[in-house]
Each structure stands twice: as C-alpha cells, then as structure tokens.
N, C-alpha and C positions, 0 to 999 in steps of 0.2 A: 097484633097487627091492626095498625087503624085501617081502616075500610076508605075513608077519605082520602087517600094515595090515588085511588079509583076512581074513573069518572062514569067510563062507559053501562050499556044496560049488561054486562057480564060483570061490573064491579065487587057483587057479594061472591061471585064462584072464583073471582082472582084470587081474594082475599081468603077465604076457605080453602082452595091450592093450596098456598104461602104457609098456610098453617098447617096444612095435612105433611107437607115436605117438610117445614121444619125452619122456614128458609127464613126467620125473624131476624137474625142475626146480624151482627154489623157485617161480617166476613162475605156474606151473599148477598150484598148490597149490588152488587152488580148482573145479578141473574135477576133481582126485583126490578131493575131498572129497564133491562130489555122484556119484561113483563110491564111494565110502564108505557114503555115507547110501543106494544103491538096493542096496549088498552085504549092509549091515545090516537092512534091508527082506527079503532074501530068508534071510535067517537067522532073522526071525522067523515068516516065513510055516511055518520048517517046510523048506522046498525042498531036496531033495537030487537032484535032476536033471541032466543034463548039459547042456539047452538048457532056454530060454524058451519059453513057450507066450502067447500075444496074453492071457488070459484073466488072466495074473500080472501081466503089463504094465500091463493096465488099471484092476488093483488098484492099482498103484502111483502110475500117473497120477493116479486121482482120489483118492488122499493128498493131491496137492500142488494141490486146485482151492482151498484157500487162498491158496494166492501169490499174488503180481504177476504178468500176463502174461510178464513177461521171466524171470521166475526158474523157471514154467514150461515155458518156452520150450528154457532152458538144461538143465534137468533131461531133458526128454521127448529132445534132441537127441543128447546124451553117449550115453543108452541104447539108442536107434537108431543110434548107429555100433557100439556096442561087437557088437549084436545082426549089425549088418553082418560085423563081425570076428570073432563066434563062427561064423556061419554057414558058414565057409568051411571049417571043422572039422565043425561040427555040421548036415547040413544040412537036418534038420526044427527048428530054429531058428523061430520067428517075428521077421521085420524089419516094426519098424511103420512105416504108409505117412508118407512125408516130408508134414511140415506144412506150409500156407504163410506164407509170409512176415509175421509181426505186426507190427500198425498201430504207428508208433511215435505214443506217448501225447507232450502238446502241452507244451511246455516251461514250466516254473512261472519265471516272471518276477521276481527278487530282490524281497525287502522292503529296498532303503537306509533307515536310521533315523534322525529326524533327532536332531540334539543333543535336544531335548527331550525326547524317547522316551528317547534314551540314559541322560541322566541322570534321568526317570523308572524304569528298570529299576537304575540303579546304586542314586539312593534304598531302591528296595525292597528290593537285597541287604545294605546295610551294616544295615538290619530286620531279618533272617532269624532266629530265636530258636537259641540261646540266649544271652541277652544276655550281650556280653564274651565271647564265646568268641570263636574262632578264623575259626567255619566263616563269618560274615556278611563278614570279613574276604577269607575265602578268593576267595568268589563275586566281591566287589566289585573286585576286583585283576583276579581270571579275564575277567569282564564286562568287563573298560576295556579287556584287556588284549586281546581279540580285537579290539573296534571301533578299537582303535589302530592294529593291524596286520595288521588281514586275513587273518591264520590261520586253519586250517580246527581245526575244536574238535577234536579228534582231536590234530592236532599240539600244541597249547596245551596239552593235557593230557598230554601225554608228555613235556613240557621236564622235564629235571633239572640239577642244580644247574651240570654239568659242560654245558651247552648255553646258559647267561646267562656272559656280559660285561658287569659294569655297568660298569665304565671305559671300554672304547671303545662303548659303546650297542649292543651288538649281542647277538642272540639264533641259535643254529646250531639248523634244523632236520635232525633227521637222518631218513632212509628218508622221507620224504614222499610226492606223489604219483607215481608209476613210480618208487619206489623211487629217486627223486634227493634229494641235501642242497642245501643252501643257507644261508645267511646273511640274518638280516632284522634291517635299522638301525631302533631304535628313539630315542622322542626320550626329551630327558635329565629330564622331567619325569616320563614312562613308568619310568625309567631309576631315578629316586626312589621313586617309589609301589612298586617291584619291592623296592626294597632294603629300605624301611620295614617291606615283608610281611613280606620273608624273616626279619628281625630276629625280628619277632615271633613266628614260624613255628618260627625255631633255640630259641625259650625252652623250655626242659627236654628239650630233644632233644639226644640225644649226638652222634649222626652223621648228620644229614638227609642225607638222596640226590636226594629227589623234591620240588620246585615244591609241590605241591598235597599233602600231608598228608590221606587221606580219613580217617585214625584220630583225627585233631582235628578235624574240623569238626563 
C-alpha cells in the first residue's frame, strides 16, 4: 500500500490500518476511498494531532447528513474501526459509540415497460435535435438496445467494438457485476439495427474504439 494515497498528519496510521485489514485489494477499493475522503477532511480541518478527538468526528459526520442512510452508515463505520485501531497506540483517542443497526429502506418494485411505452421513448429519441446528426441515432440504438437485452446501462455503455459479434449475435460483457464476464445472444434483427449504427458511426472516423461516440452526438 503506497503511503502517498495520504496526505493528512494521520497518513502513516491509515496506511498501517489498510494493511492490518488486509484491504489492498482491488475489490475494497471503495472502503480505501471513504478512508480517503475522511483523511482529506482532516487535511483540511488543519489537523495535525496524533489521535481523534469526538469533537472532529462530529464535524465530520454531520458533512455527510446529506447522504442516504446507508452511505452514512458506511462512512460513520470505517471511522469507528479505524479509531478502534488507532486507539491501541493512541490511547486518548476518541471510539465513537457503535450505531444501531439501520432500518433497511422498502425495495422499489421494477417499472416493466410495455411495447408501447417502448416505442414511445424510441419515437422521442430518433427526435432528439440536431436533426441528422448522429446523437438521435445514437440514443435510439442505445434505447432498443437495453429493452432487448436487459443490460444494466452501465455495461451498455461500456461495449466497444472488440465486445460485438454481429455474425454469431452475440455481445461479451466484460467486468460486469462482481466483476464476472459473460456473453449475451442477441437476436439477428438487434444484430442489424447494431450494424446500420455502426456504419453510420465509422463515417469520418478513422479508428472507432467505442459503441457510443459522445463527441458526435
């Protein structure tokens, strides 16, 4: 773990953490990061202390009473371990007291859309101004291309060229979700609408890479 991720006067006991957890890893890239963002918080407070005082903490907490409960939740928790694991060094440290358990929020129930919705929203993107450009083009491909195969918009938007097979109908996602690939068959009608874009997509471009073109649309 490089130490230079670090700025604050706590940056060697971050990085010491990081290593005692284990959290080096690409997968826990996002727990380093909200240890980032509270190191970067004490860089700007000024802080040059060896331990935490409740008083910093609290400033820090209520930065984040914007969030979502859980992202809250995730921030307040990292901080109170890390405070755990300074203390054992440091031991006028403040550990803030463990939170409980938050309510999990009620799950939002899919909008399925029918074909007439569908091709309602297609109508409106192949409209999209400027007329005869690229971009009404771009959307309306994008649009079909999701309700055809249930991609999450995210992966859809990360296809490139080397991720389409229009011969055998298939599309490879790669890194998806937990970081698995796969393969997803599309039909040969999908298969056409793809290849029509592309054409239009490769006009005056030397060496397309990328599906989606944001500098033409």
């Amino acid at each position: 773990m490089q130490k230079s991720i670090f700025v604050s006067s706590l940056a060697d006991r971050f990085s010491d953490f990081l290593t005692f957890r284990g959290l080096g890893e690409l997968k826990s890239k996002g727990q380093i990061g909200l240890l980032r963002h509270f190191d970067r918080f004490l860089a700007r407070e000024g802080f040059q202390g060896q331990w935490l005082t409740r008083e910093l903490i609290e400033r820090y907490a209520a930065q984040g009473e914007h969030l979502q409960p859980g992202s809250q939740a995730n921030r307040y928790s990292l901080v109170r371990q890390f405070c755990c694991y300074l203390c054992q060094f440091e031991p006028d440290c403040f550990v803030p007291e463990r939170r409980p358990p938050r309510q999990r929020r009620p799950c939002r129930l899919p909008h399925i859309y029918t074909q007439n919705e569908m091709q309602a929203i297609l109508q409106a993107a192949s409209q999209l101004p400027p007329a005869g450009s690229l971009r009404p083009k771009t959307y309306f491909t994008l649009f079909g291309l999701l309700y055809c195969t249930g991609l999450r918009c995210g992966e859809a938007c990360g296809l490139n060229l080397s991720d389409v097979d229009l011969d055998e109908h298939l599309l490879i996602i790669r890194h998806g979700k937990f970081g698995k690939s796969r393969w997803v068959p599309i039909a040969a009608s999908t298969s056409a609408v793809l290849q029509r874009y592309l054409k239009e997509q490769a006009t005056g471009c030397i060496t397309p890479t990328w599906i989606w073109l944001s500098a033409k649309f």
